[in-house]
N, C-alpha and C positions, 0 to 999 in steps of 0.2 A: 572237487575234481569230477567225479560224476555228472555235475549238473553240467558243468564247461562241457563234457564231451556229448551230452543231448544235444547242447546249443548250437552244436558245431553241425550236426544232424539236418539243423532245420533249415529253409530255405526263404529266403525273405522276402513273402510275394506280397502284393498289394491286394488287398481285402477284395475289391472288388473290379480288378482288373482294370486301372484307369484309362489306358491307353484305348483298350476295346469298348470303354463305358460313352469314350467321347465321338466313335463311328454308331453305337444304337443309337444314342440319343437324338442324331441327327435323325434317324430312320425312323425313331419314334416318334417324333414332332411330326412328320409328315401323314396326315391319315389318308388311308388308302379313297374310301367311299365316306364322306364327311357326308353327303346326305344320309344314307342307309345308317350312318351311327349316328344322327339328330335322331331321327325316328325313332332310332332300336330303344333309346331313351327318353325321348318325349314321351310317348305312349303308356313308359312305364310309370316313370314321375308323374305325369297330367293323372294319373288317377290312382295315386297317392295321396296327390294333392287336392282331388275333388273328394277323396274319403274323408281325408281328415279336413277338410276345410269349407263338407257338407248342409251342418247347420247353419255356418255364415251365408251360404250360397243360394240358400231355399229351403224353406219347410218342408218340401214332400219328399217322403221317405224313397217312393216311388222312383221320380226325376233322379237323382242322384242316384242309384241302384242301377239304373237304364245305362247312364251315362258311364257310370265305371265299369260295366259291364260291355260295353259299346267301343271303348278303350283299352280295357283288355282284348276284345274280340280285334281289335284292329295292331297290336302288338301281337298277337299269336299268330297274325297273316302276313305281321310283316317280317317276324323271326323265321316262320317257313319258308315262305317264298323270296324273301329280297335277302335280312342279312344273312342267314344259315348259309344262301348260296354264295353273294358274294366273297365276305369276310371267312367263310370256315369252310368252304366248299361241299358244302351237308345236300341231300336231298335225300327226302324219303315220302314214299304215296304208299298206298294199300291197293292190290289185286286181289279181285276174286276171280278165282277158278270156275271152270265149267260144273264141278260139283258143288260151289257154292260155299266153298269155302273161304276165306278171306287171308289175303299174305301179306306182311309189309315187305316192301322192301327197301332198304336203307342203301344210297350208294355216298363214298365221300371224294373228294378228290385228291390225287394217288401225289406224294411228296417225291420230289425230284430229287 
């Protein structure tokens, strides 16, 4: 009797809201800036893939060190400046002051 009157309690909703699963899904498939996300991810992979697939690549310690270094530098320009702005609305640069002290400042953009 007990457990009948919990049951009666509950309400029988679908796990994961089917009806509103099938309006994201559409929104999801569509990327907003498909170049800005090749990039955001090439940059990160391509020197992933030159680390670990350095030996095969070339003997010198060197060349491979430059180049994943060169790949990171060119994904930390492109997560600053192209997708932080686009995809998350981020920016942030550093001031300095007349006394020479240095500020960040971080702005993002404001959700409607």
């Amino acid at each position: 009797s007990l457990l009948q009157d919990s049951s009666d309690d509950i309400e029988d909703v679908s796990l994961f809201d089917a009806d509103d699963d099938l309006s994201r899904r559409s929104k999801k498939s569509q990327i907003r800036h498909p170049v800005a996300s090749f990039f955001h991810l090439f940059f990160r992979v391509s020197a992933i893939v030159v680390y670990l697939l350095c030996e095969l690549l070339t003997s010198s310690f060197i060349a491979c060190m430059v180049t994943i270094i060169l790949l990171l530098s060119c994904d930390f320009w492109a997560v600053k400046n192209v997708t932080g702005r686009l995809m998350v609305g981020l920016r942030w640069w550093n001031q300095v002051d007349d006394d020479g002290r240095s500020h960040w400042v971080f702005e993002a953009r404001k959700v409607n």
